[in-house]
N, CA, C and O atoms as CSV, one atom per row, in Angstrom:
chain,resi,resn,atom,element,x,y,z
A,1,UNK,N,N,0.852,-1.188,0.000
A,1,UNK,CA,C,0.000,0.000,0.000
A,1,UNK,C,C,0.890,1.241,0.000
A,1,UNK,O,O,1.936,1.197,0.648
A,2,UNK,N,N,0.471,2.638,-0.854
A,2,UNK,CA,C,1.299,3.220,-0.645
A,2,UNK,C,C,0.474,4.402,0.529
A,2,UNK,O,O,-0.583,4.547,1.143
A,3,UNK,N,N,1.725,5.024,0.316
A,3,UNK,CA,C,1.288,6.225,1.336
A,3,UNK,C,C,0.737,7.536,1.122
A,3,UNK,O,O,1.502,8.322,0.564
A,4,UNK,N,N,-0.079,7.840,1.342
A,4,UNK,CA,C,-0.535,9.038,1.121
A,4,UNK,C,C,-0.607,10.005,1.927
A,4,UNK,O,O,-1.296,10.066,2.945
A,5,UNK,N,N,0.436,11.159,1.295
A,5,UNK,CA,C,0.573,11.997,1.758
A,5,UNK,C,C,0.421,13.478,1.163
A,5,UNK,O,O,0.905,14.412,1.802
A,6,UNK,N,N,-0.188,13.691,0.047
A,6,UNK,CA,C,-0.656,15.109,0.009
A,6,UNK,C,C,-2.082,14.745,-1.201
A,6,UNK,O,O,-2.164,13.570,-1.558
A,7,UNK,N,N,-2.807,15.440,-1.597
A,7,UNK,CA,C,-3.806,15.549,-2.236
A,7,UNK,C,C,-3.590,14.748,-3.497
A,7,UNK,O,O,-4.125,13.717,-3.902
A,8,UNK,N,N,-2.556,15.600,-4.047
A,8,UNK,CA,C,-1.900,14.747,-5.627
A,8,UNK,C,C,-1.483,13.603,-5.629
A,8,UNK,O,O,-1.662,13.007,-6.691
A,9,UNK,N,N,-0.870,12.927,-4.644
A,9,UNK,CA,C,-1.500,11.851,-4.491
A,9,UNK,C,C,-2.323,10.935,-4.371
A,9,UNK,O,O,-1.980,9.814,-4.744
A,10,UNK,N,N,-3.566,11.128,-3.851
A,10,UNK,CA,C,-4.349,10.830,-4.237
A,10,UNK,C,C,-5.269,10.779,-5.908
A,10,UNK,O,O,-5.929,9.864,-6.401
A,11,UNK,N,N,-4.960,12.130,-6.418
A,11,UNK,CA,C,-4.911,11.884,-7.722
A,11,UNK,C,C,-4.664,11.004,-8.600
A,11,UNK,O,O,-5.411,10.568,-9.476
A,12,UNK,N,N,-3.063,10.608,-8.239
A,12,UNK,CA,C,-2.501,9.730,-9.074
A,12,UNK,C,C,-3.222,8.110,-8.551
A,12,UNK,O,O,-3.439,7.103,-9.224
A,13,UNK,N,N,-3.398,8.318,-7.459
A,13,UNK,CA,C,-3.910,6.815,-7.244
A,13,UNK,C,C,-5.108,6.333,-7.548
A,13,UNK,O,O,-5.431,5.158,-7.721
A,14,UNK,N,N,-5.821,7.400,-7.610
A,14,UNK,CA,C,-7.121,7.314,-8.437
A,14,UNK,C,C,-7.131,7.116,-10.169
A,14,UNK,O,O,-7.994,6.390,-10.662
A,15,UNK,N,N,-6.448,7.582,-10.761
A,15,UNK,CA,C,-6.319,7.443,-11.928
A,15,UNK,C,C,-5.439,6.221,-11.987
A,15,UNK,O,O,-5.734,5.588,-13.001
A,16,UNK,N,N,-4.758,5.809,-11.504
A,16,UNK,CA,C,-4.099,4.280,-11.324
A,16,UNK,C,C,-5.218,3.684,-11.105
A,16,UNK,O,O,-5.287,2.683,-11.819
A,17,UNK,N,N,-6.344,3.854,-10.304
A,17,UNK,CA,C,-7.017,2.483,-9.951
A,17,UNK,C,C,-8.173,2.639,-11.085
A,17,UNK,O,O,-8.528,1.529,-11.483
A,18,UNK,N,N,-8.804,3.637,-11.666
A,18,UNK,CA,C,-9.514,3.627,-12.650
A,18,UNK,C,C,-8.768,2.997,-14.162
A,18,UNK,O,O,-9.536,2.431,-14.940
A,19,UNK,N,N,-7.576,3.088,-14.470
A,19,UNK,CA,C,-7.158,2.876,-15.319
A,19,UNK,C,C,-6.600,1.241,-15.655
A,19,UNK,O,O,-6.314,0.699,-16.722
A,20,UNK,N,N,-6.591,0.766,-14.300
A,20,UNK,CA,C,-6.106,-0.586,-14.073
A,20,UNK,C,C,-6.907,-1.889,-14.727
A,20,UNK,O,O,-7.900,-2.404,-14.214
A,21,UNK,N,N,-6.410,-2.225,-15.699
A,21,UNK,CA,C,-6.867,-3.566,-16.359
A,21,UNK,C,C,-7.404,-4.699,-15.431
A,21,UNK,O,O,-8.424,-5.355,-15.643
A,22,UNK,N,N,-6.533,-4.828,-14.340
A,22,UNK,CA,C,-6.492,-6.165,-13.250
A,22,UNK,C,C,-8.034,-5.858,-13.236
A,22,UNK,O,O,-8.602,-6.906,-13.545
A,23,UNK,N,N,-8.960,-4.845,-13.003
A,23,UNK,CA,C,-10.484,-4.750,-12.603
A,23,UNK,C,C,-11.338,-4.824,-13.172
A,23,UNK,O,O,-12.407,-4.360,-12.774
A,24,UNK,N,N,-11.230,-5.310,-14.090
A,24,UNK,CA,C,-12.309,-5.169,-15.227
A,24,UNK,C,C,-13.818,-5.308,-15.076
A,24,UNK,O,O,-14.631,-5.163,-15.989
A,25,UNK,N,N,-14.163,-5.690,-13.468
A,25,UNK,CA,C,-15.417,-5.719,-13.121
A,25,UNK,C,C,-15.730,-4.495,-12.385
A,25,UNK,O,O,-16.822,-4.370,-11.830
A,26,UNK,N,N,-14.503,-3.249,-12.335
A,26,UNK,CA,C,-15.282,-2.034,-11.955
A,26,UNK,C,C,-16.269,-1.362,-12.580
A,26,UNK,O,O,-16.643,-0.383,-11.935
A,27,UNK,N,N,-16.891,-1.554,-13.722
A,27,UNK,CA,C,-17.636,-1.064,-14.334
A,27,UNK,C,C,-19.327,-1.606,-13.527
A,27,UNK,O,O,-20.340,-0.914,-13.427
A,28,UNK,N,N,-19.131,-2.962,-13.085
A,28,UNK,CA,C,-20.242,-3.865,-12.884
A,28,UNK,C,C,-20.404,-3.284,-11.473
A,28,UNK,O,O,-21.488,-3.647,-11.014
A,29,UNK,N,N,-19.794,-2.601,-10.720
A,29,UNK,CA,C,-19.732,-1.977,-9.193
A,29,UNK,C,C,-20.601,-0.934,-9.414
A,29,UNK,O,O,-20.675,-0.301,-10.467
A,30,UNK,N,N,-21.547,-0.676,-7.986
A,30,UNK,CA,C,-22.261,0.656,-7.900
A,30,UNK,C,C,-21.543,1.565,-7.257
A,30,UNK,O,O,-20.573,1.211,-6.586
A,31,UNK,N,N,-21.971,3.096,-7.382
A,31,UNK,CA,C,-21.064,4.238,-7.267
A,31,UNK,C,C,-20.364,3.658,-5.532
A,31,UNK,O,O,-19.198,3.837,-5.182
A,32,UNK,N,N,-21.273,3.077,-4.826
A,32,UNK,CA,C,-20.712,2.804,-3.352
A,32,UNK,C,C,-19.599,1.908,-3.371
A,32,UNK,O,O,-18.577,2.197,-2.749
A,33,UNK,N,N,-19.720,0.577,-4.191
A,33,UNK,CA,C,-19.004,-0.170,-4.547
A,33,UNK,C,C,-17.785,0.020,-5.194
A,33,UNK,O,O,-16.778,-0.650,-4.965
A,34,UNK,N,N,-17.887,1.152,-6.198
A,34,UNK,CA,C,-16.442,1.529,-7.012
A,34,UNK,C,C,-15.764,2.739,-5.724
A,34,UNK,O,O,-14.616,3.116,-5.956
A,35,UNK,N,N,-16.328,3.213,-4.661
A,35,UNK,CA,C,-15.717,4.298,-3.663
A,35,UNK,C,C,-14.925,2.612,-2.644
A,35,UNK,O,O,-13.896,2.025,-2.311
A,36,UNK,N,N,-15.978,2.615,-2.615
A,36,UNK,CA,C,-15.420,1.583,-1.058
A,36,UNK,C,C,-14.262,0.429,-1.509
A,36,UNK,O,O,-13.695,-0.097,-0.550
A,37,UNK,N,N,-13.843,-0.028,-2.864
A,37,UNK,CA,C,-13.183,-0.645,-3.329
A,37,UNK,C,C,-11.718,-0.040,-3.614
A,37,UNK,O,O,-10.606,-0.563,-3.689
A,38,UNK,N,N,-12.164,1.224,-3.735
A,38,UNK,CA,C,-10.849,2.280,-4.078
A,38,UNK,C,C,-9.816,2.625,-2.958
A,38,UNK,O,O,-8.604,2.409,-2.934
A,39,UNK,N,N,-11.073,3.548,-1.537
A,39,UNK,CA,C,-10.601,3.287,-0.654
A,39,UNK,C,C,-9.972,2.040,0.451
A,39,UNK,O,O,-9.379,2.186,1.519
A,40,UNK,N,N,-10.292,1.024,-0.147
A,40,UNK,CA,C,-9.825,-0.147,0.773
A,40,UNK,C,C,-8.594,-0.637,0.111
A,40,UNK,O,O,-7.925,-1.474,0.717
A,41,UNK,N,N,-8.168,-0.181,-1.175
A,41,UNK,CA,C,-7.136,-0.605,-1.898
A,41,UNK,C,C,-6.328,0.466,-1.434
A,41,UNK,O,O,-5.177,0.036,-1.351
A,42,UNK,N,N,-6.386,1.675,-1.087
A,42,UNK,CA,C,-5.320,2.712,-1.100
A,42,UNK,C,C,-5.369,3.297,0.110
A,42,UNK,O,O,-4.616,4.270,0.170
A,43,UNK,N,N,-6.115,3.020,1.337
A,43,UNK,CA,C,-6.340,3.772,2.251
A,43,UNK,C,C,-6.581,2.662,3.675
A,43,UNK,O,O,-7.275,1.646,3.691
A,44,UNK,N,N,-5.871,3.172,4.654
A,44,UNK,CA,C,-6.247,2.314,5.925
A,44,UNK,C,C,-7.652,2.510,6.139
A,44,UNK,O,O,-7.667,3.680,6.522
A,45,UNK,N,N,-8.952,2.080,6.137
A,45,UNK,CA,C,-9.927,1.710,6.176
A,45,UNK,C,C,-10.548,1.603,7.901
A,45,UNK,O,O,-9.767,1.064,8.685
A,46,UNK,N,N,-11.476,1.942,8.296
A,46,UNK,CA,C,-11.884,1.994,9.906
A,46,UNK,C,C,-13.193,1.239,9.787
A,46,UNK,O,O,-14.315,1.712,9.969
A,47,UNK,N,N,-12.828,-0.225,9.397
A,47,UNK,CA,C,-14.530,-0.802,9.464
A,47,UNK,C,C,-15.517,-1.115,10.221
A,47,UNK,O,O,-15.033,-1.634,11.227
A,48,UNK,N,N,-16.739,-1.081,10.296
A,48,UNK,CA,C,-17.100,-1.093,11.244
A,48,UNK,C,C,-18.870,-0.817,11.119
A,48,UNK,O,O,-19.697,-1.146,11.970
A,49,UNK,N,N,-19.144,-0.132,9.824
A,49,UNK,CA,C,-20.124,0.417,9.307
A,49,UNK,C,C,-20.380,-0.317,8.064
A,49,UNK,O,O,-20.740,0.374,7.111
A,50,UNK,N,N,-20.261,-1.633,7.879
A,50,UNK,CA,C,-20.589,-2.080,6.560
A,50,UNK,C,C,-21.472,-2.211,5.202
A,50,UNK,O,O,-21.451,-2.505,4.007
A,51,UNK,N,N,-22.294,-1.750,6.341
A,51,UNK,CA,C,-23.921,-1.668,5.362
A,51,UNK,C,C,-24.640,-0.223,5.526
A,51,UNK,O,O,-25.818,0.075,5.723
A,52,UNK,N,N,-23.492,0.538,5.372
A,52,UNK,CA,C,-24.026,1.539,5.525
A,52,UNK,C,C,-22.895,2.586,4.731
A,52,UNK,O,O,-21.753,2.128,4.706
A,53,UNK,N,N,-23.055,3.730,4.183
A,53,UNK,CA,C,-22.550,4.575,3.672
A,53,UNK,C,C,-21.928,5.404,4.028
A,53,UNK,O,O,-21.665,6.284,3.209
A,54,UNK,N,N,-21.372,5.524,5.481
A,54,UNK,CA,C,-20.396,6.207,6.270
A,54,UNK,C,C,-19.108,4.765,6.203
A,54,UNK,O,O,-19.314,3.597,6.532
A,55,UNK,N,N,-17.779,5.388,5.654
A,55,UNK,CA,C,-16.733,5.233,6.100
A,55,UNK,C,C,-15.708,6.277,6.761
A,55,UNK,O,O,-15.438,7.468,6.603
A,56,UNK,N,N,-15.317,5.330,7.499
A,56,UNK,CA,C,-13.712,5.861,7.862
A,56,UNK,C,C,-12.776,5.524,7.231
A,56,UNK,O,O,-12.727,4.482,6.576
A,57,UNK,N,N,-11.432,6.774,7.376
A,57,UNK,CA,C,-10.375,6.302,6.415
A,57,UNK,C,C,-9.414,7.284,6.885
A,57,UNK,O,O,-9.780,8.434,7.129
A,58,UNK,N,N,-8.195,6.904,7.030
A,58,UNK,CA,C,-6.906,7.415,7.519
A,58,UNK,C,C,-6.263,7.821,6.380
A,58,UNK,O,O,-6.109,7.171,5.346
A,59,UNK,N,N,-5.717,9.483,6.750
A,59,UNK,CA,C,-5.055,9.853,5.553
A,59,UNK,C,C,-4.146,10.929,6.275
A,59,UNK,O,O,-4.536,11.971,6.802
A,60,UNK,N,N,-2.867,10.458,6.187
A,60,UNK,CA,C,-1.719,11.910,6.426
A,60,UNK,C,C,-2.371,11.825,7.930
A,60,UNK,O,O,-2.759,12.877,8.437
A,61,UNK,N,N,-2.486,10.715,8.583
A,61,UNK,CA,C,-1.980,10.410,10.276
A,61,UNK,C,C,-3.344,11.385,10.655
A,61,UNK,O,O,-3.287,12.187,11.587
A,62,UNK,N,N,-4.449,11.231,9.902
A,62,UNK,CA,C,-5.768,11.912,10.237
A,62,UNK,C,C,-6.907,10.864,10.249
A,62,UNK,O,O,-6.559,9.878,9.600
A,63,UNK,N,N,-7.614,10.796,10.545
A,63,UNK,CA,C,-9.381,10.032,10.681
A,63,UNK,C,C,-10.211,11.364,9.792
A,63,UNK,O,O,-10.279,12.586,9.929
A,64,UNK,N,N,-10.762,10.364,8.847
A,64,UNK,CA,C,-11.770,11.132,8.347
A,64,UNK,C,C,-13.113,10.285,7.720
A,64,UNK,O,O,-13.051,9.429,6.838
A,65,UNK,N,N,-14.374,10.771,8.434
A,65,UNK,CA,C,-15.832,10.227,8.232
A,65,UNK,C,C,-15.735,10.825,7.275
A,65,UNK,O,O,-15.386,11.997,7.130
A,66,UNK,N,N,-16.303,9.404,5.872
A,66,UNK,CA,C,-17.176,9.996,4.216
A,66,UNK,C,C,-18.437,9.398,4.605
A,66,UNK,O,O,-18.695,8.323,5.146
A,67,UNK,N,N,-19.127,10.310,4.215
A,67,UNK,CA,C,-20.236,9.873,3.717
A,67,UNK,C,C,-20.581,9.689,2.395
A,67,UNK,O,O,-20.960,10.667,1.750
A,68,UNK,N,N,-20.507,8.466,1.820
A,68,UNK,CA,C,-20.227,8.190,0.533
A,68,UNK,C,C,-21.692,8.259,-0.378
A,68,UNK,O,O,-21.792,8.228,-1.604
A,69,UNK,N,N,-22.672,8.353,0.534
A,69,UNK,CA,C,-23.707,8.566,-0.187
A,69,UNK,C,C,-24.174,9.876,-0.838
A,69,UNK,O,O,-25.142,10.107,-1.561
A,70,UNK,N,N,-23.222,10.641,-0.377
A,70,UNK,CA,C,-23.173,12.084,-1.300
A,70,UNK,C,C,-22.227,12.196,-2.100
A,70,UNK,O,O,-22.245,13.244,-2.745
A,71,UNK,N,N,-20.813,11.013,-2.445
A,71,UNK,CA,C,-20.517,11.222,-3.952
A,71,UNK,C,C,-21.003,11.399,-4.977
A,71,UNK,O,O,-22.174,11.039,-5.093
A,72,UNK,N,N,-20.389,11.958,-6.027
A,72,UNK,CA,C,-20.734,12.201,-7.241
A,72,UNK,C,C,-20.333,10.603,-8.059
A,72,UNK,O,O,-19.904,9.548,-7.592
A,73,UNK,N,N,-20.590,10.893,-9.041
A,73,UNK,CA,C,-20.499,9.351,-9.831
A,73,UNK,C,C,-18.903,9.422,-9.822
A,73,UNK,O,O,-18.204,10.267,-10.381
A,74,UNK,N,N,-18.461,8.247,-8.991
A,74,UNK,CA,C,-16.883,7.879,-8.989
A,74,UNK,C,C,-16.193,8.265,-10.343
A,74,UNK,O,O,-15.089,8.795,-10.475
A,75,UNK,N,N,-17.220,7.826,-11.481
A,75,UNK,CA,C,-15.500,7.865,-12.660
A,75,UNK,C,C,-16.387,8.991,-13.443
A,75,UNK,O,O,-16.847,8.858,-14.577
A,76,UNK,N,N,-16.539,10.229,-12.517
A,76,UNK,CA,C,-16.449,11.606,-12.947
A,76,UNK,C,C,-15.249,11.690,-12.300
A,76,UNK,O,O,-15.357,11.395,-11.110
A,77,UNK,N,N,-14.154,11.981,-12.644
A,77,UNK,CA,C,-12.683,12.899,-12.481
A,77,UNK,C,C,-12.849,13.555,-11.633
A,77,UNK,O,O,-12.589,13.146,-10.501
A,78,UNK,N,N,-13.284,14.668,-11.816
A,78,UNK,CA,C,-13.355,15.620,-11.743
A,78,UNK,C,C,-14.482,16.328,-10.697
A,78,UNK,O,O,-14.150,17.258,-9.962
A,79,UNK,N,N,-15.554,15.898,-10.713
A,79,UNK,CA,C,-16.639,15.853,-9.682
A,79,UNK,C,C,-16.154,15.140,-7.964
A,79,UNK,O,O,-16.163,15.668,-6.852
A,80,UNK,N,N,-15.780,13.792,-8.408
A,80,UNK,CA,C,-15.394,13.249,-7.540
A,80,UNK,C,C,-14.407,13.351,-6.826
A,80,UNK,O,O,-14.372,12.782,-5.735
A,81,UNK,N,N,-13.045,14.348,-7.434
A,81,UNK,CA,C,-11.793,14.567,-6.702
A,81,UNK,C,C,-12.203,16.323,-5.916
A,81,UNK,O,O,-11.691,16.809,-4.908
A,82,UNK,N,N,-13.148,16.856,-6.711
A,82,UNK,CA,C,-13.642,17.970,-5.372
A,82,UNK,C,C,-14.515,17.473,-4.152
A,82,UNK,O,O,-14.422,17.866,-2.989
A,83,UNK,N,N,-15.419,16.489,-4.681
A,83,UNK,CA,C,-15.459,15.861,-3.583
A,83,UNK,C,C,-15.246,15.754,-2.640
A,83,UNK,O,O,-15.589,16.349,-1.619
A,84,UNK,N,N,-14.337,14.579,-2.947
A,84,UNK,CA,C,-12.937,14.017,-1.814
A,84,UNK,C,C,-12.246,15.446,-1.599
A,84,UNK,O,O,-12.422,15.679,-0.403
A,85,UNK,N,N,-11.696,16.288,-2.046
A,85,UNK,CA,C,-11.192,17.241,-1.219
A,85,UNK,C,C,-11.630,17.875,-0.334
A,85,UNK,O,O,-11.001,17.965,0.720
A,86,UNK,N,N,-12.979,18.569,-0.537
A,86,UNK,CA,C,-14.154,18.778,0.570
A,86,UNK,C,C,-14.024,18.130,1.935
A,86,UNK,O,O,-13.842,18.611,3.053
A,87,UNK,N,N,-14.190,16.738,1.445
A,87,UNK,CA,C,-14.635,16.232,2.762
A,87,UNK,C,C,-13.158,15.747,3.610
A,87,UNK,O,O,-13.138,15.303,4.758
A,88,UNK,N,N,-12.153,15.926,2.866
A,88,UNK,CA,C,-10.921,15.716,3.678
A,88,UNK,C,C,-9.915,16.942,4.136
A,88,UNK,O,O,-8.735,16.827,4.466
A,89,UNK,N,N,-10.856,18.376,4.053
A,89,UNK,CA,C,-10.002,19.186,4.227
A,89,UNK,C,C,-10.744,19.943,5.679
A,89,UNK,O,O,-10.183,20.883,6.241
C-alpha cells in the first residue's frame, strides 16, 4: 500500500485504480461499490459500518468520516476529486 501523503497523491492513485486492467469488473460496481473498493485498496480503512454509507479512512496520520452517499459518480474525475477534497479538508 502506498502512502498518502498530500492531495496529488491521491490523484494519481485514483487514476491508477480507474485505469487498471487487473479490474475489469469495476464497471459492474455501484457508485458505493467503485468508492469503497478504491478506498480499501489505497487507504487504511476503519470498518465497522458495513452496510451503511459512512466510512472511515486514515489519511496523512488523520481520521476522516465519508459519507459516501453524497458522492458524485466515482468515474467523474473531476466531480469526484472535489469531492474528496471537501470532505478531507
Amino acid at each position: 500500500m502506498k502512502t498518502l501523503h498530500v492531495f496529488d497523491d491521491i490523484q494519481h492513485v485514483y487514476s491508477e485504480f480507474v485505469e487498471n486492467k487487473k479490474y475489469p469488473k469495476l464497471e459492474s460496481l455501484n457508485n458505493r461499490g467503485k468508492t469503497r473498493s478504491f478506498f480499501n485498496q489505497y487507504f487504511e480503512m476503519i470498518e465497522g459500518w458495513h452496510y451503511t454509507e459512512q466510512i472511515v479512512i486514515r489519511f496523512n496520520q488523520q481520521y476522516f468520516s465519508l459519507d459516501t452517499g453524497s458522492a458524485p459518480d466515482f468515474m467523474d474525475r473531476e466531480k469526484y476529486m472535489m469531492w474528496l477534497r471537501e470532505q478531507l479538508s
